[in-house]
C-alpha positions as a Markdown table, in Angstrom:
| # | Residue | x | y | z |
|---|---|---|---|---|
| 1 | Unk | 2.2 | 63.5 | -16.2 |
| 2 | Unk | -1.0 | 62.4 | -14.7 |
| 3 | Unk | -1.8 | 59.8 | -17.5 |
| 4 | Unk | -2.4 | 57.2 | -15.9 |
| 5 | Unk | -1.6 | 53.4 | -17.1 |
| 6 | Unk | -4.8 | 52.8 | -19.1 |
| 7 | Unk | -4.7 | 55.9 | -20.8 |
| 8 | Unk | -1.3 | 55.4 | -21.9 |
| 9 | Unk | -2.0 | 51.7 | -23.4 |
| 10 | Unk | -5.6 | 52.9 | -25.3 |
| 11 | Unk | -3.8 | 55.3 | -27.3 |
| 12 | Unk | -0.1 | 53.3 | -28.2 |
| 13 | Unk | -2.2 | 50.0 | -28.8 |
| 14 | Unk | -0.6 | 47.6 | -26.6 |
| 15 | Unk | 0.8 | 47.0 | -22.7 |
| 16 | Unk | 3.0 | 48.9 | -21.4 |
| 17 | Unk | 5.2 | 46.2 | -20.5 |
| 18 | Unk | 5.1 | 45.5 | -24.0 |
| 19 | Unk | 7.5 | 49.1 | -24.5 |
| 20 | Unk | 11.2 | 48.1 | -25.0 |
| 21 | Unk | 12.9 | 51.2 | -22.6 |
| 22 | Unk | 14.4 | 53.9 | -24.0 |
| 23 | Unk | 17.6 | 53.4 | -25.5 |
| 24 | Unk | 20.9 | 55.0 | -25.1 |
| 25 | Unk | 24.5 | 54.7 | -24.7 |
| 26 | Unk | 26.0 | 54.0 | -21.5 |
| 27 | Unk | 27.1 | 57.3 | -19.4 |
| 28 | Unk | 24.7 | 59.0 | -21.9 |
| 29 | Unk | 22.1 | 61.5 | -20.9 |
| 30 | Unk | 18.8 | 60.7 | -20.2 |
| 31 | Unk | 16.2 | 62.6 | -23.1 |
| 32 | Unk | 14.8 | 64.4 | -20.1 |
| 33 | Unk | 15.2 | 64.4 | -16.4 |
| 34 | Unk | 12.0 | 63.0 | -14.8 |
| 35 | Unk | 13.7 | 59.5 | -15.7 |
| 36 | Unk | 16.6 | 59.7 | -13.7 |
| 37 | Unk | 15.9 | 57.8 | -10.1 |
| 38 | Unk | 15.8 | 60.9 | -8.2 |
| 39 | Unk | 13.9 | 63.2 | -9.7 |
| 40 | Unk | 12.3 | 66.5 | -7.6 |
| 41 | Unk | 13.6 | 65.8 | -4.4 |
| 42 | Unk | 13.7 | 68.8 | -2.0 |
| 43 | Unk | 17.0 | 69.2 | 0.4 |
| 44 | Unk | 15.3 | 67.2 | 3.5 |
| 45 | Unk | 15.5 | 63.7 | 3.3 |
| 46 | Unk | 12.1 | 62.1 | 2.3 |
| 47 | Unk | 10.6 | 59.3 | 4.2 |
| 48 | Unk | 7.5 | 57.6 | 2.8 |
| 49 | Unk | 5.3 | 55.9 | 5.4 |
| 50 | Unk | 2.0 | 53.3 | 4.3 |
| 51 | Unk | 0.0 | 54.6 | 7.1 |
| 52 | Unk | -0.6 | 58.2 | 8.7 |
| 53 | Unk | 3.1 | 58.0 | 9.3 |
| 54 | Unk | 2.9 | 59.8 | 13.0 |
| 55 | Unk | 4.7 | 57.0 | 14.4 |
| 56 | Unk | 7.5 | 58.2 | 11.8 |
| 57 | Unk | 7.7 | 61.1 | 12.8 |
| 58 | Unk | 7.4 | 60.8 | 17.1 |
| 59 | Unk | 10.5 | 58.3 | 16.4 |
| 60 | Unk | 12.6 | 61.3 | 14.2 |
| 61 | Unk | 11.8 | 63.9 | 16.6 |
| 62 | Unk | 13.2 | 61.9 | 19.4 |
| 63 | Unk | 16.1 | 62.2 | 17.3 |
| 64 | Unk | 15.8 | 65.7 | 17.6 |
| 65 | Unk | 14.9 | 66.8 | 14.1 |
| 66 | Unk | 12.5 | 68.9 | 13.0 |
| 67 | Unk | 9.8 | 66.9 | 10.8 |
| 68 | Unk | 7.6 | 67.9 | 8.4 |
| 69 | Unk | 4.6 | 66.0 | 8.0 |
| 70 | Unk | 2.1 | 65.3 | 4.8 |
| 71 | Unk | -0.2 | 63.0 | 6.0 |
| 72 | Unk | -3.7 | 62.6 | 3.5 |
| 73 | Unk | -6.9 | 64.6 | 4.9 |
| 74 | Unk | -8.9 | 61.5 | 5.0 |
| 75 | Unk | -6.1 | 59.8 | 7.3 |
| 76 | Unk | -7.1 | 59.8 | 11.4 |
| 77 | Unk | -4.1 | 62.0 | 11.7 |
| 78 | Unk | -3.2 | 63.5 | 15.2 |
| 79 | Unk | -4.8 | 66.7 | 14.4 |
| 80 | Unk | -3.3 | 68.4 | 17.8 |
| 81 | Unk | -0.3 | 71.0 | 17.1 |
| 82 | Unk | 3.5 | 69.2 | 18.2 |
| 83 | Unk | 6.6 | 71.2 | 18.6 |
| 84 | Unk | 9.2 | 70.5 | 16.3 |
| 85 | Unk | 6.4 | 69.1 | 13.7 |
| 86 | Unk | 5.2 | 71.4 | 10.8 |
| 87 | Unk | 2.4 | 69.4 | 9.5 |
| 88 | Unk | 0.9 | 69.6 | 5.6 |
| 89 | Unk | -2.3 | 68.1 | 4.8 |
| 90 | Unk | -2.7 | 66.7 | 1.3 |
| 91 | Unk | -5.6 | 66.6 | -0.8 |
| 92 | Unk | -7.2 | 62.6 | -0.7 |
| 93 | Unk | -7.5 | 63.4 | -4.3 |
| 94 | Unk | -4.6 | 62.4 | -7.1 |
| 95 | Unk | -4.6 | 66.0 | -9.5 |
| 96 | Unk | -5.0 | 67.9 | -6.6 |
| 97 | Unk | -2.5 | 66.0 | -4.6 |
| 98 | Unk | -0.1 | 66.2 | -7.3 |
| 99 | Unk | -0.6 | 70.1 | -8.4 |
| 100 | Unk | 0.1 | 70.8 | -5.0 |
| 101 | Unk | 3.2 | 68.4 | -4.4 |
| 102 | Unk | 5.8 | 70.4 | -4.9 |
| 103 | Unk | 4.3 | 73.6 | -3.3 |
| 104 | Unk | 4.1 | 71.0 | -0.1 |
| 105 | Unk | 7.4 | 70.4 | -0.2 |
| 106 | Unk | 8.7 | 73.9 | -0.9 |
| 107 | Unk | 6.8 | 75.3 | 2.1 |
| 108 | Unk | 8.5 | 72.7 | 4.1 |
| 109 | Unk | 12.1 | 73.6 | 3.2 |
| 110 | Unk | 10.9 | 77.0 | 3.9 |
| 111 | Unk | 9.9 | 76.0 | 7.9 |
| 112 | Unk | 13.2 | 74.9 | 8.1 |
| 113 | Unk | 12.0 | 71.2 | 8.3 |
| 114 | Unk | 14.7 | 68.6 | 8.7 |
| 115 | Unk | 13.3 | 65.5 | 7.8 |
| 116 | Unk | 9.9 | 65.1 | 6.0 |
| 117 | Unk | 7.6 | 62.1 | 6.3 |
| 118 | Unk | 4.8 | 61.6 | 3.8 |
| 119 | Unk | 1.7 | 59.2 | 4.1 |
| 120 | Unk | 1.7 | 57.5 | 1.0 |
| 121 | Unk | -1.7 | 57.5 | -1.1 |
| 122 | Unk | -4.0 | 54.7 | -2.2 |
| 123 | Unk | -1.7 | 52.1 | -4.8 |
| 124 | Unk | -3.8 | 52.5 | -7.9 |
| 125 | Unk | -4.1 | 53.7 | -11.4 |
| 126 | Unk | -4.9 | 56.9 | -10.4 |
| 127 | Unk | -2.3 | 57.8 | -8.1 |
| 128 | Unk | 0.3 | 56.2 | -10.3 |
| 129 | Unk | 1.9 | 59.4 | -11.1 |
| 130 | Unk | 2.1 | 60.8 | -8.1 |
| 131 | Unk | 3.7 | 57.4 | -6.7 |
| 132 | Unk | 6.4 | 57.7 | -9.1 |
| 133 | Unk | 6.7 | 61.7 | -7.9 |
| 134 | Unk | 7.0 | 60.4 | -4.6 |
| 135 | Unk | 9.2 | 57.5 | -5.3 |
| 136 | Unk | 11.7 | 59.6 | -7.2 |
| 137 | Unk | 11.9 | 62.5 | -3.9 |
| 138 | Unk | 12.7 | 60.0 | -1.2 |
| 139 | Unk | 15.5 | 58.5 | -3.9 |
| 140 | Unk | 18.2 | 60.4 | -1.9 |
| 141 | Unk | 17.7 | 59.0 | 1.1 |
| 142 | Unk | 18.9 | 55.4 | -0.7 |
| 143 | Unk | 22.4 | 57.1 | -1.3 |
């Protein structure tokens, strides 16, 4: 969820690191899926990129894939229309970033998109959640 780290700790009393990890048998199943390592990832590879992440995506078209693109608003992002790049502003804001994640990332698949670079937010508290969101989609491409 979008709790993020302090939240969490004010109301169980303690550090998180202090939380022994869920328990469970080995081959078991995990209580729910969001803990597995990939977790929400779309059909496209994911490729996460600390800045604007054009350079990503000039170097994957030249492969000759078709990119989608989710840079942040508040990035300098090449604002000028490229063949082969369907491009997704996101929200410079984490709730609104993340209640629009997956939508993002649907409407992506739907163009067709082959690969799909994302500009990852600001490491904080805040975006925490959507880190781990992020994280967990560009698992697959570690297989």
């Amino acid at each position: 969820g979008l709790l993020d780290t302090a939240a969490l700790e004010a109301v169980l009393g303690r550090k998180l690191a202090e939380v022994s990890e869920v328990s469970r048998k080995p081959n078991a199943a995990f209580p729910s899926p969001g803990m597995l390592k990939k977790h929400y990832a779309p059909l496209a590879p994911v490729h996460l990129s600390n800045d604007d992440g054009f350079e990503m995506v000039q170097r994957i078209l030249a492969q000759g894939f078709r990119v989608g693109w989710m840079p942040l608003e508040s990035s300098q992002s090449e604002v000028t229309p490229v063949l082969g790049v369907e491009r997704v502003v996101m929200l410079n804001e984490p709730v609104a970033y993340a209640a629009h994640l997956y939508e993002a990332l649907h409407a992506l698949e739907v163009q067709g998109v082959d690969r799909i670079v994302i500009q990852r937010p600001p490491v904080t508290d805040a975006w925490q959640a959507v880190q781990d969101r992020l994280q967990r989609a560009a698992a697959a491409n570690e297989e």
